[in-house]
Structure formats: structure tokens, C-alpha cells
N, C-alpha and C positions, 0 to 999 in steps of 0.2 A: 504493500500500500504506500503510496507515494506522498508527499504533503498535501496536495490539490482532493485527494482523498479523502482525506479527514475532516471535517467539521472543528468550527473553534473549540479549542480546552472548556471556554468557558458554554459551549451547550453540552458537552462531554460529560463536565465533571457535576456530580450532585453533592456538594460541600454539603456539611450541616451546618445549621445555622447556628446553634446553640454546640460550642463543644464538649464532649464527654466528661461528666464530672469527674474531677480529683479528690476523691476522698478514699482514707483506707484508714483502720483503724492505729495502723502502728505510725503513722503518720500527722505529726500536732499540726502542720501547715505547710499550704504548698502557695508558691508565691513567683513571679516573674522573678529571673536573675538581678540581683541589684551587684552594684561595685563592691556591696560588703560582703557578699557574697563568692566569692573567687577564692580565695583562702578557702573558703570549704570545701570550694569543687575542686582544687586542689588537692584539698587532702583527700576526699572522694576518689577523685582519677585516681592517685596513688592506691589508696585501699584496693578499687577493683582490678588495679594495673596487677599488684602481687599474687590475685591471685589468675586471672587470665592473661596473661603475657606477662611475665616479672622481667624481661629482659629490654622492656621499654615502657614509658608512660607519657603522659602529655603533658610537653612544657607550658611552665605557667604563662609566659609572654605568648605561646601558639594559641592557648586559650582567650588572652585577652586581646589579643590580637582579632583572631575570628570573631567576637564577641560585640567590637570594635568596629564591625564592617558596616557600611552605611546604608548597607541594603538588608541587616541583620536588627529588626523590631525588637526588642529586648522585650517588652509588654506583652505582646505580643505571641511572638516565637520562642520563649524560653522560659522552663518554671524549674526550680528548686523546691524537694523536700524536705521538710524540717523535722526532726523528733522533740522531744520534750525538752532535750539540751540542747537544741537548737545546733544539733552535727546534723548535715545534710548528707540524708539517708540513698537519697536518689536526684538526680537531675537528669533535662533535658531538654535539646535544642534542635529547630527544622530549620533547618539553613533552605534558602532560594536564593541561590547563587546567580549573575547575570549573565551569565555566556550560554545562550540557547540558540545554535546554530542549526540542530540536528533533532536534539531533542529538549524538551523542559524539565527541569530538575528540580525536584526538594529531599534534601538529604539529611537522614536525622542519625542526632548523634545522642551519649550521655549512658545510663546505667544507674545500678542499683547498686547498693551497699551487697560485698559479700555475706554480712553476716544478717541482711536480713531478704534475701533470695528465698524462692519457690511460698512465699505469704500472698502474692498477688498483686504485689505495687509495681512489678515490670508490666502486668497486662493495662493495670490502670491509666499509666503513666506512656505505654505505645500505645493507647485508644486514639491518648490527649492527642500525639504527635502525630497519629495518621488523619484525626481528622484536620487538627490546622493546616497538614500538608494538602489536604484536597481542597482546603480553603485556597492555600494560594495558588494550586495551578489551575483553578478555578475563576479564578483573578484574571487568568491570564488568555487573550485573543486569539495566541499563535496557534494556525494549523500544522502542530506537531505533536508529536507524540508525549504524552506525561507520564517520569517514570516519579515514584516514592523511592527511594534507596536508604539504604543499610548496611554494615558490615557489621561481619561478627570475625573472632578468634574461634576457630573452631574447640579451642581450648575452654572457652569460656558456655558448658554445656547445655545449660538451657535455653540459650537465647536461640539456638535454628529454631527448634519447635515451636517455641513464643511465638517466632515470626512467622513462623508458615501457619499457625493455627491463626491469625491474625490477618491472613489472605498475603501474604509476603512468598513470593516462591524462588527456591534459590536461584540466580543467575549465573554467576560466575563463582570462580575459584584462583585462588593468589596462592603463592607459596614465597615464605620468607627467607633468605637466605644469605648465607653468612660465607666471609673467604677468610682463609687465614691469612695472613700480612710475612709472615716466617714463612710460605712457602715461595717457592720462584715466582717471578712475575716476569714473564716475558717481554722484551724490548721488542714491539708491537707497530709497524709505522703503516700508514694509511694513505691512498695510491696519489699519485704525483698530481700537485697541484693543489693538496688538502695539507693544512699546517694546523697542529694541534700548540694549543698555548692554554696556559694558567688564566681564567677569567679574571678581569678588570673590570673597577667599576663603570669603566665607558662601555661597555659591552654589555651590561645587563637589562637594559630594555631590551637590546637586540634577542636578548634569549629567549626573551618573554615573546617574541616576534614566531622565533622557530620551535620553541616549544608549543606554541598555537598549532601548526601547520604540522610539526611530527606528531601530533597527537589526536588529528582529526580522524584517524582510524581505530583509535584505540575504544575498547567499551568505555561506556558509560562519560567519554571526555568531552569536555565542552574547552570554548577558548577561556582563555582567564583573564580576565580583567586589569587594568594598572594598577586600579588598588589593591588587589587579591595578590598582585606581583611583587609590590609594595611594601607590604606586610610580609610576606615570604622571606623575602630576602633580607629584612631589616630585623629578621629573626637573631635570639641572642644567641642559638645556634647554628644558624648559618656559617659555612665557612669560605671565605672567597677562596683560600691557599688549597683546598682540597677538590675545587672544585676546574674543571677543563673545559671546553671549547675546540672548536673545529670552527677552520676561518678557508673559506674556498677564494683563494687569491687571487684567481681573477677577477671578482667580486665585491673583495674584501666581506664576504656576508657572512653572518653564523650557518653554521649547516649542522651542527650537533652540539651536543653539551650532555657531561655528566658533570653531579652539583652535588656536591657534599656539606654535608652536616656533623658535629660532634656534639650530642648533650651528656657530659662525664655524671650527669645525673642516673643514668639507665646503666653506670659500670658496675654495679653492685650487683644486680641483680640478673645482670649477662656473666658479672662470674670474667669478664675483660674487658680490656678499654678498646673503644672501636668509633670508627664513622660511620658514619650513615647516608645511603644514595636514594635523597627522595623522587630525582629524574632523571630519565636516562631518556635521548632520544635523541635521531637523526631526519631533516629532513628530507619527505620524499623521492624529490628528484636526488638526493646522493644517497641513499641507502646500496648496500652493495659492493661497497668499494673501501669497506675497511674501518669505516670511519668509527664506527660503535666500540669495535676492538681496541684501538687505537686510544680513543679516550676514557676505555676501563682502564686498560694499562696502564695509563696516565695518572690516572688514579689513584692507584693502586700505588703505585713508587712512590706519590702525595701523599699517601696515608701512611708505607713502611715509613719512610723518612720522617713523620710528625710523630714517629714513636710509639702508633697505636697498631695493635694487635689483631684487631678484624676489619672488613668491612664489608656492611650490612646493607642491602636494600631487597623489596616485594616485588612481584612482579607476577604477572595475567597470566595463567597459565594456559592459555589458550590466547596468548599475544598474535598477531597477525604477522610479526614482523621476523618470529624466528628468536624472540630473545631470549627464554627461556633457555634452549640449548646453550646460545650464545652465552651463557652466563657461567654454564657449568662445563664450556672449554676453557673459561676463565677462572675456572677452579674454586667458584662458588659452590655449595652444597646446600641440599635444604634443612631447614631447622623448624617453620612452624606452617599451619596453615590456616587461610580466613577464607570466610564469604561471605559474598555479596548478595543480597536479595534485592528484591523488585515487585512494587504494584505497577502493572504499564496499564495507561491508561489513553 
């Protein structure tokens, strides 16, 4: 079905008017996210990061960062749970992101406290979030498709069921994967007329430019925004020194980038110190010629030499592009797995 197919989101979707009530009994108050608030989702992410993925969590500047986005309602689109001590038992946020190229997006994010799981506040609290989601792509005119999205850690057990008993059916599948930094890293170069170099900050819109266009194949991707690029990179984990570039010289233009990250916050609980690769991408018109390989290995010598020990990035297991394999000639191995669900609408 083609877009000319489809009728607007908003004769599609039947929002409710009234969203599902928030109440549960273990629950003293549930309230939009306020600034005073972050400290507890803080310690929240922390709590259920240890026990579903212990070898990363979500930094606190990425939280307030997203949080922060101009297109992100706080009132709105975000509630916290309170217990009687006023520790935030559960949160949660629908993001409606602006890059709808292909398709329309609202992607929810947040969780429940491990020690108060399988009582009933994750059903309550994804009712909330799936109806405000139909709210906003309901909102919305565009003759395209409307997905709801979600990831889970597969690690983290209840929440597939939750979601699929909740009309969520899985989509896709990721696999996380880790390389060691002690093994060889191949001196890897990429075919004549392609120059890999260490990203500059003159260079960083540009990447925002080709990570638009390498990604326009990938699920569930839309282009991303200046601001959403903004905040990315203005992260207190972003790392410029770890991170590389592909510059096709007759051009002068980006044609790939792999972008690295260190939060020495998540080395505890990985058990080592390590980077972390949240893009990897080349585009289109130079896929084929090296360039991917090239700027892993680039990488890679970036991270032994920074004295750290792994490095870590997820990837589609069903990628269009080949990377998957690509990742484990590079001597990546896997270590965990997540999924993606979907209401399409």
C-alpha cells in the first residue's frame, strides 16, 4: 500500500478522549514529570537498569536532554509514580518525534520499579501510554502509516507479554555486542579516493546530513532533526576522539561515520571499561567499497589507545545492509538481546 492509499492518520486513528485512569493501589500519586522529578527517575533507570541490562543505564543529561525537547509536552506526555515516600515507583514517556518521512512515530519509553513488578502498575501505566500515543498520531494529517513503538531487553521478562497482551506484536530483533580492544584490530583502509579522519566539530552537522540518508533504509528510522542532533552530540558522553568519519575527496562530503561514546558510569556493572557505538552508517551511493570496515577499525585503534577495554554497540538483526556479519568479521561477538514491538496503524 503506497501513501496515496491510505486515508489521513487522523480519520484512521480513534484516540480516546478521556485517557485511561492511573490508579493502583501500591501507588500514593501519579503526576506529569516535573524538574524535581529527574533525580528519581534517575535512580528509577538505575534500579531497573540492574536488574534488566546491568551493563548499561540511562544517562542522566540523555534523560534531560530528551525531556528537554521542544516537541516533548511534559503535561502532557509524561507521568511519574509516587509511593508513600515519595520514590518513584514507575515512570513514563511517549515521545512524537518530528522526522516523519516514511512513516509516523510515537515511541514510549520508562518502567516499573523491580521490586514492585507482576502487581499491575506496568499494565496501568502502558494503557496510559498507548492511549496518549493514539492521541497524537491522531493529531496528525499525514497519509502514512502510524507505528506505536517499544523496546524491550529480552532480559527484562515480563514486559514481551505485557506488550503483546496489550495489542503490541513483536517487530524486530537487535543483538548487542561487544569486541574486545586486547585482540588484533586490523589496519583496514577503504578504496581510493575515500579518507577516513577523526571527527571535528566543523563536521558535525554534516553527519547529521549522512546519517539522515544512511538510514533511510533502516527499520523503524526517520531523519532526525537539528535539535534531536543537538542534544546528541552535546551529550556528556559523547566522544569527539572516538569517534571517525569518511570524507569522499572529490566532494569533500561525509559518506560515513562511526560515533562513539564513553559513560564510565555503566563500568561496574559490565565488569570493564568500554565505548560505546551509538551509529554506524555509510551512505548509499558509497556502501560497498570499504568504507564501514574502515571506520570500525578506526575505531577501534581510538578506543585501544584511550585505554579502554571493549567496545560496544546494537545492531538490527535483520539490517539490510549486511552489518550484522560485518560486525563479527570485526571481531564483535554477541552479549545480549532486545525487541522491538509495534501497533501499525
Amino acid at each position: 500500500m503506497t501513501e496515496h492509499d491510505l486515508s489521513p492518520l487522523s480519520e484512521r486513528v480513534a484516540p480516546p478522549v478521556t485517557l485511561p485512569s492511573l490508579t493502583h493501589p501500591d501507588v500514593d500519586a501519579w503526576r506529569p514529570v516535573g524538574d524535581d522529578d529527574i533525580e528519581r527517575i534517575v535512580a528509577l533507570e538505575a534500579a531497573m537498569a540492574a536488574v534488566d541490562h546491568p551493563e548499561f543505564a540511562v544517562p542522566r543529561d540523555e534523560l534531560t536532554g530528551d525531556l528537554g525537547m521542544s516537541f516533548v509536552d511534559r503535561k502532557r506526555d509524561s507521568v511519574v509514580a509516587l509511593d508513600a515516600r515519595g520514590r518513584a515507583v514507575a515512570w513514563g514517556i511517549v515521545y512524537h518525534p518530528p522526522g516523519r518521512d516514511t512513516i509516523v512515530r510515537t515511541i514510549l519509553g520508562g518502567g516499573v520499579h523491580p521490586e514492585l513488578r507482576r502487581r499491575g502498575i506496568g499494565r496501568v501505566l502502558l494503557a496510559w501510554q498507548r492511549g496518549r500515543g493514539e492521541q497524537q498520531l491522531a493529531a496528525s494529517d499525514l497519509r502514512l502509516p502510524g507505528w506505536i513503538m517499544a523496546f524491550s531487553d529480552d532480559r527484562a521478562r515480563g514486559a514481551g507479554p505485557l506488550f503483546e497482551s496489550s495489542g503490541f506484536s513483536a517487530a524486530r530483533y537487535f543483538a548487542g555486542l561487544r569486541r574486545d580492544l586486547g585482540e588484533p584490530i586490523d589496519d583496514v583502509r577503504a578504496a581510493d579516493g575515500i579518507r577516513v579522519e577523526a571527527l571535528q566539530a566543523t563536521r558535525v552537522a554534516e553527519v547529521r546530513v549522512a546519517r539522515n540518508d544512511a538510514f533511510r533504509d533502516h527499520w523503524g528510522s526517520q531523519s532526525r532533526s537539528e535539535e534531536e542532533w543537538r542534544v546528541f552530540v552535546s551529550s556528556a558522553v559523547f566522544r569527539m576522539d572516538l569517534s571517525v568519519i569518511a570524507i569522499d575527496e572529490a566532494s569533500d562530503r561525509v559518506v560515513g561515520f562511526v560515533l562513539g561514546e564513553v559513560n564510565e558510569d555503566d563500568w561496574d556493572g559490565q565488569g570493564f571499561s568500554s565505548a560505546h557505538i551509538p551509529l554506524v552508517g555509510v551512505v548509499r551511493g558509497h556502501r560497498g567499497r570499504g568504507v564501514a570496515k574502515a571506520l570500525l577499525a578506526a575505531h577501534l585503534a581510538a578506543a585501544r589507545a584511550a585505554r579502554l577495554e571493549y567496545s560496544t554497540l546494537e545492531v538490527d538483526a535483520a539490517n539490510p545492509t549486511g552489518a550484522f556479519a560485518l560486525y563479527e568479521r570485526m571481531g564483535f561477538r554477541a552479549s545480549a538481546t532486545e525487541t522491538g514491538y509495534t501497533i501499525v496503524v
